[in-house]
N, CA, C and O atoms as a MOPAC input file, in Angstrom:
PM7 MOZYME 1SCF
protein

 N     92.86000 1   131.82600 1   109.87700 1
 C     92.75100 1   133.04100 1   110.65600 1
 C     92.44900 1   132.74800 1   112.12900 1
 O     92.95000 1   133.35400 1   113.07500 1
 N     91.39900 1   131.54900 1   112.22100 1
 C     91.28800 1   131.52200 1   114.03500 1
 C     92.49500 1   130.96800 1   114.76200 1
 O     92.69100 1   131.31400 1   115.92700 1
 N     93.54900 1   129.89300 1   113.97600 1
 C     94.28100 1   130.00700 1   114.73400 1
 C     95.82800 1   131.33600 1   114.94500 1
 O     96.77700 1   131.59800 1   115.68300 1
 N     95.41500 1   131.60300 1   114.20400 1
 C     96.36900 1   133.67300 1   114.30800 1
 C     95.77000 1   133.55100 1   115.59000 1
 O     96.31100 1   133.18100 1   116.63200 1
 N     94.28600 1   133.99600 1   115.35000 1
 C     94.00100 1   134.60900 1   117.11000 1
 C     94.43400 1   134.12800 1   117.98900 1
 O     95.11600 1   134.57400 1   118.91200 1
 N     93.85000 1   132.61500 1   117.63700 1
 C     94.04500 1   131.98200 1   119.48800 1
 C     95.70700 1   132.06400 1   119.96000 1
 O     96.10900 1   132.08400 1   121.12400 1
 N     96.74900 1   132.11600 1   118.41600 1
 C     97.97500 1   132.07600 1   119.29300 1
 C     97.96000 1   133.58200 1   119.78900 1
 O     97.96100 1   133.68200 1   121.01600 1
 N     97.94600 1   134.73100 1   119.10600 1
 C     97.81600 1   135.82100 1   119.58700 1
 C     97.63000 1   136.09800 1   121.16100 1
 O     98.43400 1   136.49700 1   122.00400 1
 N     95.98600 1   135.66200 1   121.26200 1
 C     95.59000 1   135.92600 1   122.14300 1
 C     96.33800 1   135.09800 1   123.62300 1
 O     96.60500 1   135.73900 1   124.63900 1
 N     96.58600 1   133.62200 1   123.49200 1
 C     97.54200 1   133.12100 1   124.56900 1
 C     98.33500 1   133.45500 1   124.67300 1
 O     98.66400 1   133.46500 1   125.86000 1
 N     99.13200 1   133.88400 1   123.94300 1
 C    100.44100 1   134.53900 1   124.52400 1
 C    100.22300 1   136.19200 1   125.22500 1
 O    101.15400 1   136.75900 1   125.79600 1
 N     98.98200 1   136.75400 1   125.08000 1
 C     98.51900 1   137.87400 1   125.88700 1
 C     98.53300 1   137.63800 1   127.17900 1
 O     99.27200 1   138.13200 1   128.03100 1
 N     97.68800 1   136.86300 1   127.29600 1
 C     96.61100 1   135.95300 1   128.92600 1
 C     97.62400 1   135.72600 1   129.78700 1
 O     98.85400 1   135.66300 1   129.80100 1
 N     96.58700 1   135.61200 1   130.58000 1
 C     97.68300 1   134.45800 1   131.97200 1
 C     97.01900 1   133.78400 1   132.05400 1
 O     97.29300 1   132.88700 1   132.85000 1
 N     95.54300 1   133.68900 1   131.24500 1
 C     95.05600 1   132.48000 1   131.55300 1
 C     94.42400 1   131.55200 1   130.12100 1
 O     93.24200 1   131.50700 1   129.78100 1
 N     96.00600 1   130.61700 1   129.19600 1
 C     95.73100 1   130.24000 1   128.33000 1
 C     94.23300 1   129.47700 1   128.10500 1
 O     93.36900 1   129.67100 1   127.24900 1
 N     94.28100 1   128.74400 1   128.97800 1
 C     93.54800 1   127.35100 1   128.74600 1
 C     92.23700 1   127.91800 1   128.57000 1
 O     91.42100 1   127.13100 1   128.09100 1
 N     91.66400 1   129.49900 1   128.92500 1
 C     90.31300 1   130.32300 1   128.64900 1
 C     90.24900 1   130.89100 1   127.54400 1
 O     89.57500 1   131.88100 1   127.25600 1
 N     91.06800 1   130.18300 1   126.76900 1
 C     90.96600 1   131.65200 1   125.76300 1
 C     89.95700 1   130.86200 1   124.61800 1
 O     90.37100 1   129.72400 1   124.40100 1
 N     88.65000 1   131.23800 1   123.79200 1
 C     88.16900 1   130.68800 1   123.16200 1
 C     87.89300 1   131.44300 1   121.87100 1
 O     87.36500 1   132.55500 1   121.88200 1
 N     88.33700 1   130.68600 1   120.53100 1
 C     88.39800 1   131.76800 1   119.32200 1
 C     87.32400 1   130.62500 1   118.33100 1
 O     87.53600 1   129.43700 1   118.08600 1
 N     85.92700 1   131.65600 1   117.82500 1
 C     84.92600 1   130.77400 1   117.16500 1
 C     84.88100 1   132.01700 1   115.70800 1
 O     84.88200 1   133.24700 1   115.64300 1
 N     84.84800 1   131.00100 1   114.79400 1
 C     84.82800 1   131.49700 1   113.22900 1
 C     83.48500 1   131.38600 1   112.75900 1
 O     82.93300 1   130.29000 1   112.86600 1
 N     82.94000 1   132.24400 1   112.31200 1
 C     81.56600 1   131.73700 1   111.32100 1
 C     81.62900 1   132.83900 1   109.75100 1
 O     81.69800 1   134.03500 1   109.46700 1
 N     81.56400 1   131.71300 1   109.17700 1
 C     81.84200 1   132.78400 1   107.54900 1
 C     80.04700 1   133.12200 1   107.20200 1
 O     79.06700 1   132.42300 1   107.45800 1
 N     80.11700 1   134.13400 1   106.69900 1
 C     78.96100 1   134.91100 1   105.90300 1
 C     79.43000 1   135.55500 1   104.75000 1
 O     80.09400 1   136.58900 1   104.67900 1
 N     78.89900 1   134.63600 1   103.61500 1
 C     79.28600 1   135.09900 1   102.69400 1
 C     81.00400 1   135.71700 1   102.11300 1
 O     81.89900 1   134.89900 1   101.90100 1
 N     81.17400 1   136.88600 1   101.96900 1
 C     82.94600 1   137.07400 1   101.51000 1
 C     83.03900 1   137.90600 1   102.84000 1
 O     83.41500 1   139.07800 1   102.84200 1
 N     82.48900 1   136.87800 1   104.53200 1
 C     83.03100 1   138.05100 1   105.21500 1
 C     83.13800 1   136.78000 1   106.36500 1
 O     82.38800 1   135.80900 1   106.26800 1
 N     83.88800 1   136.86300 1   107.17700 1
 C     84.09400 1   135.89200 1   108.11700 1
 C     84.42400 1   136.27900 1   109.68700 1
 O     85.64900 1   136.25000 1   109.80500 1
 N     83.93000 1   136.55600 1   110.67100 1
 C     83.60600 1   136.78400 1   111.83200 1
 C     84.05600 1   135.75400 1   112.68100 1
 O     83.36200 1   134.75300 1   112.86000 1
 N     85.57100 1   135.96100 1   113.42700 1
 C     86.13500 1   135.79000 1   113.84700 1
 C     85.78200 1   136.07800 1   115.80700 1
 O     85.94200 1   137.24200 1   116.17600 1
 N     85.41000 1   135.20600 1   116.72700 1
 C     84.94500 1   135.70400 1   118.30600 1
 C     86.52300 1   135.28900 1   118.61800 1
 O     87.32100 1   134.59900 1   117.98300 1
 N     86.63200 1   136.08600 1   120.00400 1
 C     87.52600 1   135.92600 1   120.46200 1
 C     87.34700 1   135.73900 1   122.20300 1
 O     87.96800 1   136.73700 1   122.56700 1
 N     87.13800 1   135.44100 1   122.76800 1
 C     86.58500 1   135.17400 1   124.39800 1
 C     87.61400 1   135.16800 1   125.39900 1
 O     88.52500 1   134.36900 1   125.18500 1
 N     87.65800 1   135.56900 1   125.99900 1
 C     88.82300 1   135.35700 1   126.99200 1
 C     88.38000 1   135.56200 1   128.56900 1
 O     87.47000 1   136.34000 1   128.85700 1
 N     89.01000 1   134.89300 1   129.45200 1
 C     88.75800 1   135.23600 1   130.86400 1
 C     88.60800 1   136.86100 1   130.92000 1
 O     89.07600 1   137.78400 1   130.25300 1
 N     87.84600 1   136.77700 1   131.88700 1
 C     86.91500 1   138.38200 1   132.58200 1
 C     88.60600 1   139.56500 1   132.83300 1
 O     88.87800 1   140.64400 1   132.30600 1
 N     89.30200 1   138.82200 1   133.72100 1
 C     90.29400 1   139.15400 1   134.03900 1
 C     91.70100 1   139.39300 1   133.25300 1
 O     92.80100 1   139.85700 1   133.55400 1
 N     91.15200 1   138.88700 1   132.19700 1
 C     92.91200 1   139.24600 1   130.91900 1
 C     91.89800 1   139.67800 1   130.01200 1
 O     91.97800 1   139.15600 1   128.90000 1
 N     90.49100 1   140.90400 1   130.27000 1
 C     89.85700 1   141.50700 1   129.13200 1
 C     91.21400 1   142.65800 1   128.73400 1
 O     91.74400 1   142.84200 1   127.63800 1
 N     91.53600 1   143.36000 1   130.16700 1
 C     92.11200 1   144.50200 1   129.70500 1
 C     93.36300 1   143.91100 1   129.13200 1
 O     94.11100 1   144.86300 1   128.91000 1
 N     93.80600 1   143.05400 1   128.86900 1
 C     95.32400 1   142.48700 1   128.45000 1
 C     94.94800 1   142.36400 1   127.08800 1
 O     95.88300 1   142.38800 1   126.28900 1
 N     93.82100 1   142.24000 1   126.64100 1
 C     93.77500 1   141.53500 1   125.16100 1
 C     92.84000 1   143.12800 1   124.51000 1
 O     92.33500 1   143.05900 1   123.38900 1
 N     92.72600 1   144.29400 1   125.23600 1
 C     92.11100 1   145.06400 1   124.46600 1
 C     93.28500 1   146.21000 1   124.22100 1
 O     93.58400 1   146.79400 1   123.17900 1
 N     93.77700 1   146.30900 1   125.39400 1
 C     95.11900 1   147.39400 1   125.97700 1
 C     94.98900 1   148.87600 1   126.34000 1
 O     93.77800 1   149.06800 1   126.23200 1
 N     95.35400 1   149.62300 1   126.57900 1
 C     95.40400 1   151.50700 1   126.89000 1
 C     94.58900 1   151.55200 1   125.37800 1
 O     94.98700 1   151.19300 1   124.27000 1
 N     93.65200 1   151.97600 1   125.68400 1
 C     92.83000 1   152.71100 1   124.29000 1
 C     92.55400 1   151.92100 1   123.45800 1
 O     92.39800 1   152.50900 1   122.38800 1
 N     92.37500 1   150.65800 1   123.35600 1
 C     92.35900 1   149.79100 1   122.17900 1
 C     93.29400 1   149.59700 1   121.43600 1
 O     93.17900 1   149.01700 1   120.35600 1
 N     94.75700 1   150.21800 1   122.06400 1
 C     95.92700 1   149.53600 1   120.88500 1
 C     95.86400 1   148.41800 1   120.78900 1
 O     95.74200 1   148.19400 1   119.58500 1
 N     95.87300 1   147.20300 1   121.51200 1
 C     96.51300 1   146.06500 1   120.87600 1
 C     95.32000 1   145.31800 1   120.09700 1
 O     95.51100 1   144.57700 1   119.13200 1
 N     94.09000 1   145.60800 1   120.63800 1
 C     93.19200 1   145.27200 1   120.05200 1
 C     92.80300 1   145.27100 1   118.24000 1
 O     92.30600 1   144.46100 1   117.45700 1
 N     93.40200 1   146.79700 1   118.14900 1
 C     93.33200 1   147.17900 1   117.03800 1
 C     94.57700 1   146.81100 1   116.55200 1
 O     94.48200 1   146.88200 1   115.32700 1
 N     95.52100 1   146.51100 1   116.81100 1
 C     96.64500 1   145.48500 1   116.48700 1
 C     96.73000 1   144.28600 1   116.05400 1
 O     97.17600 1   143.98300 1   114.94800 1
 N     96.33900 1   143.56900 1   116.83200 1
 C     95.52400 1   142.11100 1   116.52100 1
 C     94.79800 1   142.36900 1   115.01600 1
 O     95.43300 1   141.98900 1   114.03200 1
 N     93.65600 1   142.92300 1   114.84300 1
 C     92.72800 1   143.43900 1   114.10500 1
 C     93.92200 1   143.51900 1   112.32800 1
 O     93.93800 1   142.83800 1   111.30300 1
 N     94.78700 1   144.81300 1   112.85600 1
 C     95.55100 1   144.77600 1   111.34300 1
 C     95.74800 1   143.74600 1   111.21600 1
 O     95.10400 1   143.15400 1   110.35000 1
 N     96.84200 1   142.93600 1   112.10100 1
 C     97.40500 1   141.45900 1   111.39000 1
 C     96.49400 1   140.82000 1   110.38900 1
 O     96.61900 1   140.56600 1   109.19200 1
 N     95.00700 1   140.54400 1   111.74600 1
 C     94.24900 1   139.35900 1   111.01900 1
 C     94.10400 1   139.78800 1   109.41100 1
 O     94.17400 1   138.98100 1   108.48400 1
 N     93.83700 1   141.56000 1   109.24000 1
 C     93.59300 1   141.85800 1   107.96400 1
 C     94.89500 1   141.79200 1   107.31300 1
 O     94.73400 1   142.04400 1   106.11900 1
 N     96.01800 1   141.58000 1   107.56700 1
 C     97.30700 1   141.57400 1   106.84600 1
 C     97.22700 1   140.27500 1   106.20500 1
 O     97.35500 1   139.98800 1   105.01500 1
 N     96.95100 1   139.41800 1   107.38300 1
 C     96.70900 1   138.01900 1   106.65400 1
 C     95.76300 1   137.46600 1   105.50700 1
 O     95.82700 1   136.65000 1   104.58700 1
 N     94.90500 1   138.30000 1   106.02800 1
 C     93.60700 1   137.60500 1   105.48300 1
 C     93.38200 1   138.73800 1   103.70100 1
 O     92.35600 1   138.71900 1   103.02100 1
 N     94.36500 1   139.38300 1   103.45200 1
 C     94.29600 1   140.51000 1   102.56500 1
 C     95.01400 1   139.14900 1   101.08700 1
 O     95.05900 1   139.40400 1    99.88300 1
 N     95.35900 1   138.12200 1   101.60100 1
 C     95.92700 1   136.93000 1   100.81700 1
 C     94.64100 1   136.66000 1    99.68300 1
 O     94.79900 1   136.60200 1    98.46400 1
 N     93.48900 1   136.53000 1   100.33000 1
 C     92.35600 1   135.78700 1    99.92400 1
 C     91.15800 1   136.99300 1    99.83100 1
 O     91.06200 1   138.07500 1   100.41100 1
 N     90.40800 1   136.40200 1    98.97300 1
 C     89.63000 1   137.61900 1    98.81500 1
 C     87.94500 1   137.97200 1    99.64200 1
 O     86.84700 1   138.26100 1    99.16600 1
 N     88.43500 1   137.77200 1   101.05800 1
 C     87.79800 1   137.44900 1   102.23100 1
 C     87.59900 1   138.97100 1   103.12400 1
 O     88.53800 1   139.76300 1   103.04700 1
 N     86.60500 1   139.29100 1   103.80400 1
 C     87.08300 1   140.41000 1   104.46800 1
 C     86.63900 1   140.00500 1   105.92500 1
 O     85.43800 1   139.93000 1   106.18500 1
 N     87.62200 1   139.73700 1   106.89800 1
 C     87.53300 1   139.12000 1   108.17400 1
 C     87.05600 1   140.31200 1   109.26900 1
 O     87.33900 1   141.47000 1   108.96200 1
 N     86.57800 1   140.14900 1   110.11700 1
 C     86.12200 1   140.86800 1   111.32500 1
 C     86.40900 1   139.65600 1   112.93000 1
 O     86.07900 1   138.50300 1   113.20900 1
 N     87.22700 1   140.81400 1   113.65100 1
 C     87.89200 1   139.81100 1   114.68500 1
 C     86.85100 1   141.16800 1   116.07400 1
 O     86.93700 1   142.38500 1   116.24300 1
 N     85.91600 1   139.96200 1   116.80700 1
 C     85.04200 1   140.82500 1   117.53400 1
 C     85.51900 1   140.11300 1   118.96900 1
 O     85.61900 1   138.88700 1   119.03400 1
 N     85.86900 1   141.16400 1   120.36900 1
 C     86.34300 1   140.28400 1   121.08400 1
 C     84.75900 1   140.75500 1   121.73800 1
 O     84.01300 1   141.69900 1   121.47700 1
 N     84.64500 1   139.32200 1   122.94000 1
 C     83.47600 1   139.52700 1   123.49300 1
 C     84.04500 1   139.20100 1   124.99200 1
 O     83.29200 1   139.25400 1   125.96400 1

């Protein structure tokens, strides 16, 4: 799942080389950070939180494989 994000998220940015994606599992739930330069926040959240919440389905499209329930938090 972190690397879904990080490609996700670089191909958002203009500024790949910032983009930082950290995993920590708890229990059947796994918490996914997503970090990105100050300046490609609004690129990776979008008008209203679409893409954000875009991102978000996938990871759960993916992650709906395993019996995991992921949370992708951008900071």
């Amino acid at each position: 799942m972190k690397e879904l994000v990080e490609v996700i998220a670089k191909s958002l940015v203009e500024h790949p080389d910032e983009v930082l994606v950290t995993e920590k599992e708890n229990g059947k739930t796994t918490v996914i950070e997503l970090k990105v330069a100050q300046s490609d926040m609004g690129k990776v959240i979008g008008k209203q939180g679409r893409i954000a919440k875009a991102i978000r389905a996938v990871v759960k499209a993916a992650a709906s494989k395993t019996d995991k329930k992921v949370v992708v938090d951008i900071i």
